[in-house]
C-alpha positions as CSV (number, residue, x, y, z in Angstrom):
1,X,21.0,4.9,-44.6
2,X,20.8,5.7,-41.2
3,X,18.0,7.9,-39.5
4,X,20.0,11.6,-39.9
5,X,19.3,12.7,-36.7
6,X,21.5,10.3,-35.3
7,X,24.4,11.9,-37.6
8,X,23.1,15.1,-36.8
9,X,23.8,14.2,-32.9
10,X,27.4,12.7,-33.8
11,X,28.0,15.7,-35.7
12,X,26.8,17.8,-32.4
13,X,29.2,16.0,-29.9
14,X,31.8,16.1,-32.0
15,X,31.5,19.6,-32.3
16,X,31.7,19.8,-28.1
17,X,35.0,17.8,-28.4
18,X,36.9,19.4,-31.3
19,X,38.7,21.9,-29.6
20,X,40.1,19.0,-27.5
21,X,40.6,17.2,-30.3
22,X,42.7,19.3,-31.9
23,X,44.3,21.1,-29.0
24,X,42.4,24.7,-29.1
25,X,40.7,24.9,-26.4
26,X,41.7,27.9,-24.3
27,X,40.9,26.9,-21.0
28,X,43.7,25.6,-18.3
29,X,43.0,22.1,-18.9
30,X,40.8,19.9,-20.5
31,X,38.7,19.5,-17.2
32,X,38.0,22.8,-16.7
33,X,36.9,23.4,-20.4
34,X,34.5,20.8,-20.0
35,X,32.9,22.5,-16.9
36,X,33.2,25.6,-18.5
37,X,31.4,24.6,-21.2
38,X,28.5,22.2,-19.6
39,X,28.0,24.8,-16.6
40,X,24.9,26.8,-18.2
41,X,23.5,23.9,-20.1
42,X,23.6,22.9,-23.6
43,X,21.2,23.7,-26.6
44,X,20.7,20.0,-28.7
45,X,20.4,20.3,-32.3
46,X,16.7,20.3,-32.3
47,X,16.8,23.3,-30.2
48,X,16.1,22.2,-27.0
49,X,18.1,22.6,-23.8
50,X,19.6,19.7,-21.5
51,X,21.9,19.5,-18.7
52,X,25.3,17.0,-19.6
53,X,27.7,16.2,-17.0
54,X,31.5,17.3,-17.9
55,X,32.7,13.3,-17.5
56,X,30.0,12.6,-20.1
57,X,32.0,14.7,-22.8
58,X,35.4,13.3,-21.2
59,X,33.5,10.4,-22.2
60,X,32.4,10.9,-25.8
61,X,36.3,12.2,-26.3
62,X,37.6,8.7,-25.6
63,X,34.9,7.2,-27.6
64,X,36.3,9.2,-30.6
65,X,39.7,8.6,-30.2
66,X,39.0,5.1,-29.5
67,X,36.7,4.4,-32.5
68,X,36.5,7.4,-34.8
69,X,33.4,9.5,-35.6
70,X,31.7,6.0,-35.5
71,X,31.4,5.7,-31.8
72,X,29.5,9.1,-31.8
73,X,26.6,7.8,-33.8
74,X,23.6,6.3,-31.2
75,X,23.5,2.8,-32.6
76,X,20.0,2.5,-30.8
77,X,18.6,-0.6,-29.1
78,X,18.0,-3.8,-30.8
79,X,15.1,-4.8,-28.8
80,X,13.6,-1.3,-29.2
81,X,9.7,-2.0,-28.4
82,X,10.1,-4.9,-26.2
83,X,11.1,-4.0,-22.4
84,X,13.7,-4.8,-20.8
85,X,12.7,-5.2,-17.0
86,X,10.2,-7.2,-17.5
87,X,10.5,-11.3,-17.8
88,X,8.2,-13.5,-19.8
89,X,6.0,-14.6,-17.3
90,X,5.2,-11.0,-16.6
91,X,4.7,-10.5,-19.9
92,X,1.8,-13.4,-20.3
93,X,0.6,-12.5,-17.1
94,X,0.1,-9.2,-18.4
95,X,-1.6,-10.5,-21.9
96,X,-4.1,-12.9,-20.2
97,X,-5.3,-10.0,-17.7
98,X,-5.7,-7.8,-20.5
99,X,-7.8,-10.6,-22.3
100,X,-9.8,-11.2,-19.5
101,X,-10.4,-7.7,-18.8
102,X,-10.0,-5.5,-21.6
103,X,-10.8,-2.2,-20.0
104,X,-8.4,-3.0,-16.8
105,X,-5.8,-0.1,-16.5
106,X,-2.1,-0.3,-16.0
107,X,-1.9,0.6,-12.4
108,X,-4.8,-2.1,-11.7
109,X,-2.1,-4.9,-13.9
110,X,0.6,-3.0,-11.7
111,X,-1.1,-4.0,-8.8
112,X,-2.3,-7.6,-9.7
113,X,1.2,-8.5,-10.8
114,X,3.1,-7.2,-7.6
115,X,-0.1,-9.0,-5.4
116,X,0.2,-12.4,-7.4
117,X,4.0,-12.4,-6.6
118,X,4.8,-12.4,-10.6
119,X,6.8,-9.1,-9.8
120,X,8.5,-6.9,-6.9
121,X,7.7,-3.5,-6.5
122,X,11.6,-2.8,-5.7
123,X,12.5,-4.0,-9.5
124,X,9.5,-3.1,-11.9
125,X,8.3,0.4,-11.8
126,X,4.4,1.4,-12.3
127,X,6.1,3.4,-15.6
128,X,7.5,0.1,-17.0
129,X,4.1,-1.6,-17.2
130,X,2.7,1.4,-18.0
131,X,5.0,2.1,-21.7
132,X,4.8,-1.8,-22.5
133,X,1.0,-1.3,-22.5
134,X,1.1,1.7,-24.0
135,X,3.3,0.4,-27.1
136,X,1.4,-2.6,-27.0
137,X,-2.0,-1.8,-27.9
138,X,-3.2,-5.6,-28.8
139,X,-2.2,-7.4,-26.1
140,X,-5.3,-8.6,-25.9
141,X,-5.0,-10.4,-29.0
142,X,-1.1,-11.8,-28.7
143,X,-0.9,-15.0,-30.2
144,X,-0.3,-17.8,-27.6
145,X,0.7,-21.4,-28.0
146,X,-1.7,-23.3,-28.5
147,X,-3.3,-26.1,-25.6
148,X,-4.7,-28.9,-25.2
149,X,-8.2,-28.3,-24.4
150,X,-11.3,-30.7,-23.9
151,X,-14.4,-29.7,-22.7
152,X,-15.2,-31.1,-19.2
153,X,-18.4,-31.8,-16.6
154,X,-18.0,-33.1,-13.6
155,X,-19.8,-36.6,-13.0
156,X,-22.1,-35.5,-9.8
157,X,-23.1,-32.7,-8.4
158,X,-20.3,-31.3,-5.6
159,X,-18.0,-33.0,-7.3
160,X,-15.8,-30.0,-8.4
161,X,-17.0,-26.2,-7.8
162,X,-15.0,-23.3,-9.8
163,X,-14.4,-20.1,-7.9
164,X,-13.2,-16.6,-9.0
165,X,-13.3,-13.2,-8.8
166,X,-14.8,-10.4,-11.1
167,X,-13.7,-6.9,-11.4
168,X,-17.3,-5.0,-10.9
169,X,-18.4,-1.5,-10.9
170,X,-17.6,1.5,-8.2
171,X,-20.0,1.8,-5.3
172,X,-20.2,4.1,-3.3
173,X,-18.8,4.1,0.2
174,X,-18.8,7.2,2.1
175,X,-17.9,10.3,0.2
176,X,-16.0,8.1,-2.0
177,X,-16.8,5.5,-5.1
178,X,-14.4,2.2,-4.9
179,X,-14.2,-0.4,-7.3
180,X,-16.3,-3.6,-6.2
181,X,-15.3,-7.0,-6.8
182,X,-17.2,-9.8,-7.2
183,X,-16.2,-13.3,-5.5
184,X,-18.1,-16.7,-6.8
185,X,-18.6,-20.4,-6.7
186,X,-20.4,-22.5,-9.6
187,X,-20.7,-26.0,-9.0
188,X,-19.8,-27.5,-12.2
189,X,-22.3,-29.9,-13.1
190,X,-25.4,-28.7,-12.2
191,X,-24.1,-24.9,-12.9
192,X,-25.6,-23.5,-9.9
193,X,-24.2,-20.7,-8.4
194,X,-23.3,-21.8,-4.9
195,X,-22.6,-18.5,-3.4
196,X,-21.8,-15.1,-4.7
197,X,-21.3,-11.6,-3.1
198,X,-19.4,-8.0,-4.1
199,X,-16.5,-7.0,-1.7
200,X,-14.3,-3.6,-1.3
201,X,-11.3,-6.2,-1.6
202,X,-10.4,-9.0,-3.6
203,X,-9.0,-10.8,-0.4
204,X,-8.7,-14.0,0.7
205,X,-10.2,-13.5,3.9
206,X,-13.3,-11.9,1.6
207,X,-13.2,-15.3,-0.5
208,X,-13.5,-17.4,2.8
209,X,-16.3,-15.8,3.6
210,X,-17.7,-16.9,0.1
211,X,-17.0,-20.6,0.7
212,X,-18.1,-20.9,4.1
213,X,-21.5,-19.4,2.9
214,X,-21.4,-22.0,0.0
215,X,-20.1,-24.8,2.5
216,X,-23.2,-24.0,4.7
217,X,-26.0,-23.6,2.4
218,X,-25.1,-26.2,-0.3
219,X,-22.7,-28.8,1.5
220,X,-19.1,-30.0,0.8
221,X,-17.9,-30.3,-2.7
222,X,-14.7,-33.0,-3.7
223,X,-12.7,-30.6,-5.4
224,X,-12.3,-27.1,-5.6
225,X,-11.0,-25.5,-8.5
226,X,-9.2,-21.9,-8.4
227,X,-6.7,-19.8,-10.0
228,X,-3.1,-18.6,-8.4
229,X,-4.0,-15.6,-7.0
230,X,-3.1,-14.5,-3.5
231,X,-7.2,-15.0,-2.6
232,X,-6.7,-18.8,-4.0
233,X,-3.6,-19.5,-3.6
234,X,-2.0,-19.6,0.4
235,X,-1.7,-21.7,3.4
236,X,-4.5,-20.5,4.9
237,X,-6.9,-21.8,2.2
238,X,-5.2,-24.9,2.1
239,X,-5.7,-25.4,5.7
240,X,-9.2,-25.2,5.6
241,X,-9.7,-27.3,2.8
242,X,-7.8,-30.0,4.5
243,X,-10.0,-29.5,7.5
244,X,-12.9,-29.5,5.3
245,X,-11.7,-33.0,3.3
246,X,-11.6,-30.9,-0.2
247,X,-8.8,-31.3,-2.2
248,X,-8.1,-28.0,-3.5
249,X,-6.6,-27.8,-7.4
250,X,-5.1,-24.8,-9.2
251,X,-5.5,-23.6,-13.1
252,X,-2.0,-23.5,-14.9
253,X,-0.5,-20.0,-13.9
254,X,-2.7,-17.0,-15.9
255,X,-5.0,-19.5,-17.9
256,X,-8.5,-18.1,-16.8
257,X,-10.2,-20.1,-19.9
258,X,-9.4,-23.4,-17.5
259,X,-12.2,-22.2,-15.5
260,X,-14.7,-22.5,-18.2
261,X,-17.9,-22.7,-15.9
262,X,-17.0,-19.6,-13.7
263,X,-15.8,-17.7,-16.8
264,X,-18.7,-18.1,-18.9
265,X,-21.1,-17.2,-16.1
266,X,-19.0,-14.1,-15.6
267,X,-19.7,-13.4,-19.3
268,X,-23.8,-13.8,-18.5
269,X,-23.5,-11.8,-15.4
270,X,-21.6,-9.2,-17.4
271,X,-24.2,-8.7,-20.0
272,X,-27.4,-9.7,-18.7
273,X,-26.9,-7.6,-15.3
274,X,-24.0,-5.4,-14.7
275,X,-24.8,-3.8,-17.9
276,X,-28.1,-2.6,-16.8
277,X,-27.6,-1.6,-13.8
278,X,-28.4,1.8,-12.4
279,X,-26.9,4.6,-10.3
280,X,-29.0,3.5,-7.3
281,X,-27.9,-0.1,-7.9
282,X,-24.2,1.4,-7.0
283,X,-25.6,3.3,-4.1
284,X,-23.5,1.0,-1.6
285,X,-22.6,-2.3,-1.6
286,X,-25.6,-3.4,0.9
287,X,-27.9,-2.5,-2.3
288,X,-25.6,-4.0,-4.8
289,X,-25.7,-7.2,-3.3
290,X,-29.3,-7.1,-2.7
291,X,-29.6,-6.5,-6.2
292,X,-27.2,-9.3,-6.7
293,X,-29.1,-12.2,-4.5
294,X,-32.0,-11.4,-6.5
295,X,-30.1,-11.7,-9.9
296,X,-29.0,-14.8,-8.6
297,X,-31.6,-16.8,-7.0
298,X,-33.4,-15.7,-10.7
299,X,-30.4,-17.6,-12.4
300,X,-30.6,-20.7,-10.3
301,X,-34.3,-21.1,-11.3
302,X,-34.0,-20.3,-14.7
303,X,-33.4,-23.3,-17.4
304,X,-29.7,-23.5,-18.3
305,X,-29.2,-24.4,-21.7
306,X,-26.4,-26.4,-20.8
307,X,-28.5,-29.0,-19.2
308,X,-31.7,-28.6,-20.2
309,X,-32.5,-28.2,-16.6
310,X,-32.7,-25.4,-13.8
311,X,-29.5,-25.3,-12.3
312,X,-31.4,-25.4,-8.7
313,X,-33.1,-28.4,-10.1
314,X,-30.3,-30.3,-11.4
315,X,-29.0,-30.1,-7.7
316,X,-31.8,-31.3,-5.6
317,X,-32.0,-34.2,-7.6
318,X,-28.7,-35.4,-6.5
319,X,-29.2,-33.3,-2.9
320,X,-29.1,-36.8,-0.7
321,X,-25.9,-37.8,-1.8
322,X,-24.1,-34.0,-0.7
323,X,-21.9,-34.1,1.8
324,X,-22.5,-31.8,4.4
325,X,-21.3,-30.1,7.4
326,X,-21.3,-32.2,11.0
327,X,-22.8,-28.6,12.3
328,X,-22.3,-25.6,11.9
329,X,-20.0,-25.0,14.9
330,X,-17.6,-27.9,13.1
331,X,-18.1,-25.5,10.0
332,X,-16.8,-22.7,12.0
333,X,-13.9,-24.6,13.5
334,X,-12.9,-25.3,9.9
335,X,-12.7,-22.2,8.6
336,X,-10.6,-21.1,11.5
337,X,-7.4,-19.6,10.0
338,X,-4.4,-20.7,12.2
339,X,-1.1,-19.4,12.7
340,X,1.8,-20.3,14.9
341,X,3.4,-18.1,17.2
342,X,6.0,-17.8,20.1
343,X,4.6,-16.3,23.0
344,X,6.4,-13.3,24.6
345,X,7.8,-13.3,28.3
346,X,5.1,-10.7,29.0
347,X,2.2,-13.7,28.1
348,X,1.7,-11.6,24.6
349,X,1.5,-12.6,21.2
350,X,1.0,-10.1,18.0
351,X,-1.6,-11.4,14.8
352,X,-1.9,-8.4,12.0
353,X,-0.2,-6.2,14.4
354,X,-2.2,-6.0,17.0
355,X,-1.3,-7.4,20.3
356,X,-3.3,-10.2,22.5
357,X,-2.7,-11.4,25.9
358,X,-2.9,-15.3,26.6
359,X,-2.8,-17.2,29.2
360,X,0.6,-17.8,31.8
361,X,1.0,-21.0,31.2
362,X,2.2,-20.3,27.6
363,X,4.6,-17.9,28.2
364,X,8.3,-18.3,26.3
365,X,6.3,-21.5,24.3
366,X,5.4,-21.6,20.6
367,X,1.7,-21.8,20.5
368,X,-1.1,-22.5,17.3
369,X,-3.5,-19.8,17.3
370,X,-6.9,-19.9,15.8
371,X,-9.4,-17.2,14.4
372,X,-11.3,-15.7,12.5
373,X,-9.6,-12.7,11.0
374,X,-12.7,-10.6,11.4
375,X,-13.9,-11.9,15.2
376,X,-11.4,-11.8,17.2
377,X,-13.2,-12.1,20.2
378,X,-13.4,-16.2,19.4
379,X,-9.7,-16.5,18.7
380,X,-8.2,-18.9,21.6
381,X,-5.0,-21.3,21.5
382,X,-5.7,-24.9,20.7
383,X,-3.3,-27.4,22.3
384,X,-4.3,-31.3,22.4
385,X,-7.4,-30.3,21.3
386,X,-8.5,-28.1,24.4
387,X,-9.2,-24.4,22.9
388,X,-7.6,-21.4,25.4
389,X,-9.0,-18.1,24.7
390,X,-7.6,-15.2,24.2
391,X,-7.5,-11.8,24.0
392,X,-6.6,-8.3,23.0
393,X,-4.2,-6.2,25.5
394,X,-5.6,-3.8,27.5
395,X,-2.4,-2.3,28.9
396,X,-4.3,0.1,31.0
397,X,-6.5,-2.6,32.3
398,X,-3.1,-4.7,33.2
399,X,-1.8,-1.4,35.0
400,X,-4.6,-2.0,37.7
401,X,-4.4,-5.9,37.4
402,X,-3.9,-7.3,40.5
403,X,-1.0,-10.0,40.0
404,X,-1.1,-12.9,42.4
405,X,2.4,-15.0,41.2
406,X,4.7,-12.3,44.0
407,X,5.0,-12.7,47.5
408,X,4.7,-8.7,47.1
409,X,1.2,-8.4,45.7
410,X,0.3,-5.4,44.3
411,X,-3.5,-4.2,44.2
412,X,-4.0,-2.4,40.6
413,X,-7.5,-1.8,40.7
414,X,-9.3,1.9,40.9
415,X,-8.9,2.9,44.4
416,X,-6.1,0.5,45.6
417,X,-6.6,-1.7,48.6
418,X,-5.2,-2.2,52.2
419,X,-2.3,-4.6,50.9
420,X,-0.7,-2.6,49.4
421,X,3.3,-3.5,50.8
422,X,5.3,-1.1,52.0
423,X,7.9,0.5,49.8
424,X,11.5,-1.1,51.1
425,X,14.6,1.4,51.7
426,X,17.2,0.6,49.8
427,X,20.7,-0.6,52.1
């Protein structure tokens, strides 16, 4: 039998509609019975009160006399439990984060998902991720397909690093705690942690940063291996890579286990160190990563079990044959991020929002633009390899600017000058 409430709601519309059904209603009309009756709200059979439109009982009325008492009855949904906004690869996504991080809330998957690009804000709500976690209480433990997996080492050291990122603990920063993540890269043969540093953002400009401090202090690997997230996965990254000579390889979508190196060093880290830290570890993020570099450097010269070696060891050995960087001024050039823009009539150009003035010459042209997201003050334009600098508008500053391209020149500088031309009467 069916769950009684639902005839005990049938038996409740019905009871709205009767009159109508059997043509008692006093009222003038139908209408105005319904508006009558759904103007102070209605008391539902379990005693609590609700709001109904009048068109909904028009609504229920042709339902009746359509299908009988039938139609009243709430047939429910057949995919009750399962969601209905959100696709399958939203769903794995969702299961392998959960995995990876067990204790990861909802708004943090919210987040992730809507960052990642697996989800739009505009059509999955915070609430919809929020009740499939909720009603889904092992998704750490869904059953997946199984793959084809074969455990791996790269051949020579540089050959292939692993980078990723780590959700770590809150620091504080000002009269506020924010959660700290951790960006790293493990070269995968000799397991020695190339580079690796907490941020206030899991960013791709942050994860740049990482490299480049890899890049310089260890030398160039072949391949780098990284997941699809936004800091791994844009053009950005691609471009310095190219620049670099590294050919840059992504894990199948939401398959952290591909990473195996980077993972199980995560795993270490999480037991061996971010589960003893202290409250003055957390202090700010200058202590945490001097607490980290410590960690670290203790890690590289520790025997790995692995390979029977010290990870710092098993990279000198092989240190002559690195490939490293033609200087460090080539390094910097490579890690440029570049983007293209068309120059405005005024000689401006907008990066982030912000707007920079270059040089005449460019004006009404598309131009490449190079810099580093977080210095500015070396960004420049780089046509047939000749680097123009630029930089940012000072509009006060181009108020008193004396310009020199009018017969009329006009002297903008603090205090004026004695060429100043003389204003001309209109005829």
């Amino acid at each position: 039998m069916e769950d009684p409430d639902r005839y005990e709601m049938a038996m409740w519309r019905f009871g709205l509609i009767a009159p109508v059904i059997n043509g008692t209603f006093s009222a003038p009309s139908k209408a105005a019975y319904y508006r009558d009756l759904v103007a102070g709200g209605l008391t539902l059979p379990d005693g609590t009160e609700a709001n109904y439109a009048a068109r909904t009982l028009s609504y229920w009325e042709w339902r009746y006399r359509a299908d009988g008492f039938d139609a009243l009855i709430d047939r429910g949904r057949s995919d009750k439990g399962q969601t209905r906004k959100l696709e399958p690869e939203a769903i794995e996504a969702i299961s392998a984060l959960k995995k990876t991080f067990p204790k990861i809330n909802a708004t943090m998957v919210y987040e992730h998902l809507i960052e990642a690009g697996v989800i739009k804000k505009c059509d999955v709500s915070l609430s919809t991720v929020q009740r499939f976690i909720r009603t889904n209480q092992d998704l750490g433990r869904l059953p997946k397909e199984a793959k084809d997996r074969k455990a791996f080492e790269a051949e020579r050291v540089c050959e292939c690093w692993q980078a990723d990122t780590l959700y770590g603990p809150h620091v504080q920063d000002g009269p506020k705690k924010h959660r700290a993540y951790l960006i790293s890269v493990i070269d995968d043969k000799s397991r020695l942690i190339t580079s690796s540093r907490f941020f206030l953002a899991d960013s791709a400009l942050n994860f740049q940063k990482v490299l480049k401090d890899a890049v310089l202090r260890f030398g160039i690997p072949e391949k780098l291996y990284v997941d699809n997230g936004g800091p791994y996965d844009n053009l950005q990254l691609t471009a310095i890579c190219g620049s670099l000579g590294v050919t840059l390889i992504h894990t199948p979508p939401y398959d952290g286990a591909a990473k195996g190196k980077i993972e199980r060093w995560h795993r270490t880290l999480r037991s061996r160190y971010l589960s003893v830290l202290v409250p003055e570890d957390t202090s700010s993020l200058d202590v945490l990563n001097r607490s980290l570099a410590k960690w670290v450097m203790a890690y590289n010269t520790t025997p790995h079990s692995a390979i029977s070696s010290t990870p710092m060891d098993a990279y000198r050995k092989e240190a002559e044959s690195i490939r490293t960087a033609k200087s460090a001024e080539w390094a910097q050039e490579c890690f440029m991020n570049r983007a293209i823009r068309k120059v405005k009539p005024d000689c401006t150009i907008t990066i982030d929002k912000t707007s920079y003035d270059v040089p005449m010459q460019f004006a009404n042209t598309k131009v490449e633009v190079r810099f580093l997201p977080d210095d500015m003050d070396g960004a420049s334009i780089v046509l047939d390899g000749r680097h123009y600098p630029i930089m940012q508008t000072d509009k006060q500053a181009n108020f008193r600017a004396r310009r020199t391209t009018s017969p009329y020149s006009i002297d903008y500088s603090k205090g004026g000058g004695s060429d100043v031309p003389p204003v001309i009467p209109a005829e």
